[in-house]
C-alpha positions in Angstrom: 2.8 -9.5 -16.2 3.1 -12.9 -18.5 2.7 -14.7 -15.2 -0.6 -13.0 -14.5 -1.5 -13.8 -18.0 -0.8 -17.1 -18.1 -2.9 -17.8 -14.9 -5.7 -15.8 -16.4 -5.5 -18.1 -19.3 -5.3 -21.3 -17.1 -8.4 -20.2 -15.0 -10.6 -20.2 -17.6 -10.0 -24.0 -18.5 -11.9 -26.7 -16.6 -8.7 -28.7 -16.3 -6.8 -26.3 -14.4 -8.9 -26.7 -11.6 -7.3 -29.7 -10.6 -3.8 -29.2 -10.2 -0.9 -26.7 -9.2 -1.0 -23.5 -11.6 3.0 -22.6 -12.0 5.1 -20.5 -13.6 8.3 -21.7 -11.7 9.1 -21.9 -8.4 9.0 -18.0 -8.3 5.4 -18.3 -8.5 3.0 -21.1 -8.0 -0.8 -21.1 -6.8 -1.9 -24.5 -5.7 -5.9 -25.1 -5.3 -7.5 -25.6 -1.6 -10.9 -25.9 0.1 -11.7 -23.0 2.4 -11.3 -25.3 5.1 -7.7 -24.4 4.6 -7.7 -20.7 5.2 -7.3 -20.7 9.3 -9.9 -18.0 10.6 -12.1 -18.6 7.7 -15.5 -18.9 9.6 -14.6 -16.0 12.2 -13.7 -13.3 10.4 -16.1 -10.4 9.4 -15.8 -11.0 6.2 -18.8 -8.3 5.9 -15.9 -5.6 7.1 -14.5 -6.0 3.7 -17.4 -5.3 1.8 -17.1 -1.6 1.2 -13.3 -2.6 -0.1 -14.8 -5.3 -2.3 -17.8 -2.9 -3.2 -15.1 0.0 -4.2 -13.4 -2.7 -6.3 -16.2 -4.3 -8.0 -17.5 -0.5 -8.8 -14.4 -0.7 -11.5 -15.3 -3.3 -13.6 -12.2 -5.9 -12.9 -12.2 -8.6 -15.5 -13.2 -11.8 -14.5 -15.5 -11.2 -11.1 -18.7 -10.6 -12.9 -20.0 -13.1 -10.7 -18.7 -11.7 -7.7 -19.2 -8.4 -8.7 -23.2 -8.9 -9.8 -24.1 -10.5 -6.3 -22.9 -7.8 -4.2 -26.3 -5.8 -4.3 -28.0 -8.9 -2.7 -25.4 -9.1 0.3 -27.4 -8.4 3.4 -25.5 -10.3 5.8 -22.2 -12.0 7.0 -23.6 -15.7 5.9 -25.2 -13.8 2.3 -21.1 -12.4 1.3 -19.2 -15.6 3.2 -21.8 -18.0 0.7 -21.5 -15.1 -2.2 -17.4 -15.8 -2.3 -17.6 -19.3 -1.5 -19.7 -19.7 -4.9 -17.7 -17.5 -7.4 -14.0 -17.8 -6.2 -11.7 -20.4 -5.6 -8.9 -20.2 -3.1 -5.1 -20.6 -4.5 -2.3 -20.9 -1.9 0.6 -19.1 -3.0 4.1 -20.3 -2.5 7.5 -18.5 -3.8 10.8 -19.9 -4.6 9.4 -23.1 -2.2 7.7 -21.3 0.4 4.5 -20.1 1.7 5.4 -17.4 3.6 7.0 -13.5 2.8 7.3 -10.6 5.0 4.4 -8.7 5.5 4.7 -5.4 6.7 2.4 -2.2 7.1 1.6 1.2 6.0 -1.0 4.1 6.7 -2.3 7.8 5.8 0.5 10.5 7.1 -0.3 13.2 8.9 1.2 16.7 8.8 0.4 20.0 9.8 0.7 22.9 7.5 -1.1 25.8 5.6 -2.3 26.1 1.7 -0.3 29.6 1.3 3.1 30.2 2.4 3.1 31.6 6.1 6.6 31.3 7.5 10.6 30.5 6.2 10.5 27.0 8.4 7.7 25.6 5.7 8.2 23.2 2.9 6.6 23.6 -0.2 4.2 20.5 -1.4 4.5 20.4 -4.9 2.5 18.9 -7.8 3.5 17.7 -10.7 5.6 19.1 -12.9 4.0 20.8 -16.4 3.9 18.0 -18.8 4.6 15.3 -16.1 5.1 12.3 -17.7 5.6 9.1 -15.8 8.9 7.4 -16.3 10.6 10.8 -16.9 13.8 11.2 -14.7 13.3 14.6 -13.0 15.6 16.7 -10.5 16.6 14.6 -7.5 14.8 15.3 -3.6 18.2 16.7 -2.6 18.1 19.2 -5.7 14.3 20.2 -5.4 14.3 20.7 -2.3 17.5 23.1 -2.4 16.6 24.9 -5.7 12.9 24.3 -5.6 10.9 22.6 -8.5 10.2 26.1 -11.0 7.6 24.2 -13.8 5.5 22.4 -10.9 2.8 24.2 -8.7 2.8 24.2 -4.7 -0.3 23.2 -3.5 0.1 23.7 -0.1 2.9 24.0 2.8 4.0 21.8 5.7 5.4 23.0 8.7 7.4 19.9 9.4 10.0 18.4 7.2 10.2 14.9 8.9 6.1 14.5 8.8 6.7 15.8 5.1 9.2 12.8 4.2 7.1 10.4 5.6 4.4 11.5 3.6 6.1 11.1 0.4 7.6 7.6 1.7 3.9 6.8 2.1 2.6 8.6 -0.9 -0.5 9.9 0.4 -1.4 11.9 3.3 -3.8 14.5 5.0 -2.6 17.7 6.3 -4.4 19.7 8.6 -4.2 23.5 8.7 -4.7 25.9 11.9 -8.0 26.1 11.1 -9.2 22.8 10.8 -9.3 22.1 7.6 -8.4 18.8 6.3 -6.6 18.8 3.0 -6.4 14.9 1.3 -3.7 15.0 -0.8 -2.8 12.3 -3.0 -0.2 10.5 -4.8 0.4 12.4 -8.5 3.8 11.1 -9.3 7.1 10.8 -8.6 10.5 12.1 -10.2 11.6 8.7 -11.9 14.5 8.5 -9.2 15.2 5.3 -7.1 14.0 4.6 -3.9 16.0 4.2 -1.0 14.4 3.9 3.1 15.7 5.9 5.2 16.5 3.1 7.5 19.1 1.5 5.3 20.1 5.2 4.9 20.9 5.0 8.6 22.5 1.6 9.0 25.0 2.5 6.3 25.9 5.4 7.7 26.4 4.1 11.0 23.9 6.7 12.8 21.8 5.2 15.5 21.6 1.9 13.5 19.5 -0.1 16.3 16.1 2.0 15.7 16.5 1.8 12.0 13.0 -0.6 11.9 11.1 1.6 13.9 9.7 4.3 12.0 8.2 5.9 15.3 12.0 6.2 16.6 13.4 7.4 13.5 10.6 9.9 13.5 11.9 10.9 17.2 15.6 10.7 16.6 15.0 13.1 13.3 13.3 15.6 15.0 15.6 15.2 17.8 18.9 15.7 14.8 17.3 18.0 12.1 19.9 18.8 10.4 21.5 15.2 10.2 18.2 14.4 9.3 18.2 16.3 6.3 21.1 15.3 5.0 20.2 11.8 5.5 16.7 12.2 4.2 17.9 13.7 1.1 20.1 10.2 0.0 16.8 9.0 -0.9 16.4 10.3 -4.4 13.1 9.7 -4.9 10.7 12.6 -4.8 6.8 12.3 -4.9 4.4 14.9 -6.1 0.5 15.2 -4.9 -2.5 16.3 -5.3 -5.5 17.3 -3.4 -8.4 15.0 -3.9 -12.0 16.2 -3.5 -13.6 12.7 -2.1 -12.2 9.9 -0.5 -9.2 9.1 0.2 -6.4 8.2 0.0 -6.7 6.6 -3.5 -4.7 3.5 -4.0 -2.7 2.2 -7.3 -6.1 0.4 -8.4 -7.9 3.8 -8.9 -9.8 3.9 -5.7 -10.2 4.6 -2.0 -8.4 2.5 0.8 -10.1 0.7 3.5 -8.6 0.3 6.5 -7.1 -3.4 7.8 -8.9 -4.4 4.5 -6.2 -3.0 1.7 -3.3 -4.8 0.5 -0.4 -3.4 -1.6 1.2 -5.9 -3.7 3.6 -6.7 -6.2 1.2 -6.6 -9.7 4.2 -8.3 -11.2 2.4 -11.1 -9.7 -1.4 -10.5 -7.9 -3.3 -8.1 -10.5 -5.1 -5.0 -8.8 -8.5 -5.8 -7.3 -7.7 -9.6 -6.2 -9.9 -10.7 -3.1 -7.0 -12.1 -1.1 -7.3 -14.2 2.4 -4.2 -13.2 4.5 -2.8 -15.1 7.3 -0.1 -13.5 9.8 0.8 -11.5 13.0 0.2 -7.6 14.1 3.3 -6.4 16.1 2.1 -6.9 19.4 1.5 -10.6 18.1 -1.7 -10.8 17.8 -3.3 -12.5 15.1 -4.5 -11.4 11.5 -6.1 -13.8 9.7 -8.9 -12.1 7.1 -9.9 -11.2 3.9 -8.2 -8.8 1.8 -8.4 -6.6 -1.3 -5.4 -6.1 -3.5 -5.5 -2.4 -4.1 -2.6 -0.8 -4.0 1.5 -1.1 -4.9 4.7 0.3 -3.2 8.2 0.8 -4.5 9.4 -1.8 -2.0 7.1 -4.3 -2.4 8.3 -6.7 -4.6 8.0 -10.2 -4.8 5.1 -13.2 -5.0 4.8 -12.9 -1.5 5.1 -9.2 -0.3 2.7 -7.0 1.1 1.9 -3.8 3.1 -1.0 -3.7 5.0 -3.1 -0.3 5.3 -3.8 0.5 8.8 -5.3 3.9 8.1 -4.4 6.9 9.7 -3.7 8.5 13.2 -1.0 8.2 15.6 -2.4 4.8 16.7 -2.3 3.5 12.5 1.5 5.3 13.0 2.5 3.0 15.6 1.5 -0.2 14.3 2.5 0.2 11.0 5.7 1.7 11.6 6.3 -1.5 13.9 5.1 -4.1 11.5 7.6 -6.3 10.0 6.1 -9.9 10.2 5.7 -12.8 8.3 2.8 -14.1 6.5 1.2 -16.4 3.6 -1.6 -15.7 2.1 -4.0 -17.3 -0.6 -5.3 -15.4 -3.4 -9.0 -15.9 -3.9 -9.7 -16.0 -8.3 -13.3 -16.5 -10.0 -13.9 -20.2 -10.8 
């Protein structure tokens, strides 16, 4: 956070506009024209707006500007001219180097009921009574053998693999018999460490080569359920939801996520709501080069240059993200 602040400071002084910003190698934003971010001029930067808009409807400090032009964007040229105006573009380098791994993410879905229908189900808890965040609670393994007594279920899955990859993602919708859709949000989590269940795997020597495929590790679980639960219960973190009335699914910044427009990042070093330009590949190799909103974290996404990109949700978001482990650079975009 002092890193943030210090670059917050150094923005608002003339003189910093005309050389690196640093706070050691760790971290260092260099000034460029926009004739440096590759794709600038073909990307729909209009696609962005309702992430920017959703942003902007919070207040962040520092993109008055931005923030107060928004209502006359009418047009690709109007927001592209809008940005170019009232933010200048910072490369970002770490340790020495422009580029991190970028990988992806999306909205789970599960299947399941909102009162208890069969043995095979899985509770979907809330939080506890008198949650606090920080507070070490029971581990996954113990919850989900003894149950969680203080915290209410909100609803059932049928499946316990979709179920863990929910909380892995922190957010999901689950769909019941009747289609309903139920949006169910991140509330908290049990103050326990997180571990991926590929790691999991490699270490215990179990089918080692799918381990960065979450599609195949979704296959081989449901293919091993029992090994599956054993394994899925070494990862002591536990999340709890709950169900959200709007939009969704709501990001660490406080608001909904826009698909291939949301970033989680490390806050430790980009502060929620940062217009971002992001350059790298999708798994199939194609390429991503486009405008970004910071608006979300991750309990593995640490570092000056680490993201997760939000595909959305679907089998087809599934895929991709479950696939995406790439490298990138990006250049965060900060009010002049």
């Amino acid at each position: 956070m002092r890193k943030i602040l210090l670059i917050s400071l150094c923005l608002t002084l003339a003189a910093c506009s005309s050389h690196r910003l640093s706070k050691g190698r760790a971290f260092q934003l260099t000034p460029v024209d926009y004739s440096a971010l590759n794709g600038w001029r073909q990307d729909s930067v209009i696609s962005a707006l309702p992430a920017m808009k959703k942003s902007c409807a919070t207040n962040p400090k520092g993109y008055e500007k931005l923030c107060g032009g928004i209502s006359s964007v009418h047009s690709e040229s109007d927001l592209r001219t809008l940005i170019e105006g009232t933010l200048q573009p910072y490369l970002v380098t770490s340790s020495g180097s422009k580029t991190g791994k970028i990988t992806g993410y999306y909205e789970a879905e599960l299947t399941g009921t909102r009162h208890h229908e069969n043995g095979a189900q899985l509770p979907i808890y809330g939080a506890p009574a008198g949650y606090k965040q920080g507070k070490t609670y029971a581990t996954r393994k113990s919850i989900e053998n003894n149950g969680l007594n203080d915290a209410k279920i909100i609803a059932w899955a049928d499946n316990p693999v979709d179920l863990f990859i929910m909380h892995v993602q922190g957010s999901g919708r689950l769909v019941t018999p009747e289609g309903e859709i139920l949006q169910l949000g991140y509330a908290g989590n049990n103050g326990r460490t997180f571990k991926g269940l590929g790691a999991i795997m490699k270490e215990a020597g179990v089918y080692p080569s799918i381990a960065n495929s979450m599609s195949k590790i979704r296959e081989w679980c449901l293919d091993h359920p029992d090994k599956a639960r054993t394994l899925m219960q070494k990862n002591d973190r536990y999340i709890f939801f709950k169900e959200l009335a709007g939009e969704g699914p709501i990001g660490s910044a406080g608001v909904a996520l826009t698909p291939a427009r949301s970033l989680a990042v490390d806050t430790n070093y980009i502060p929620m709501h940062t217009p971002m330009w992001l350059e790298t590949t999708n798994p199939n190799g194609g390429t991503i080069r486009q405008l970004m909103m910071a608006q979300d974290t991750g309990a593995a996404i640490k570092g000056g240059i680490r993201a997760d990109f939000f595909w959305g949700y679907g089998a087809a978001a599934f895929q991709t993200a479950g696939h995406m482990n790439q490298q990138g650079s990006y250049y965060l975009l900060l009010p002049k």
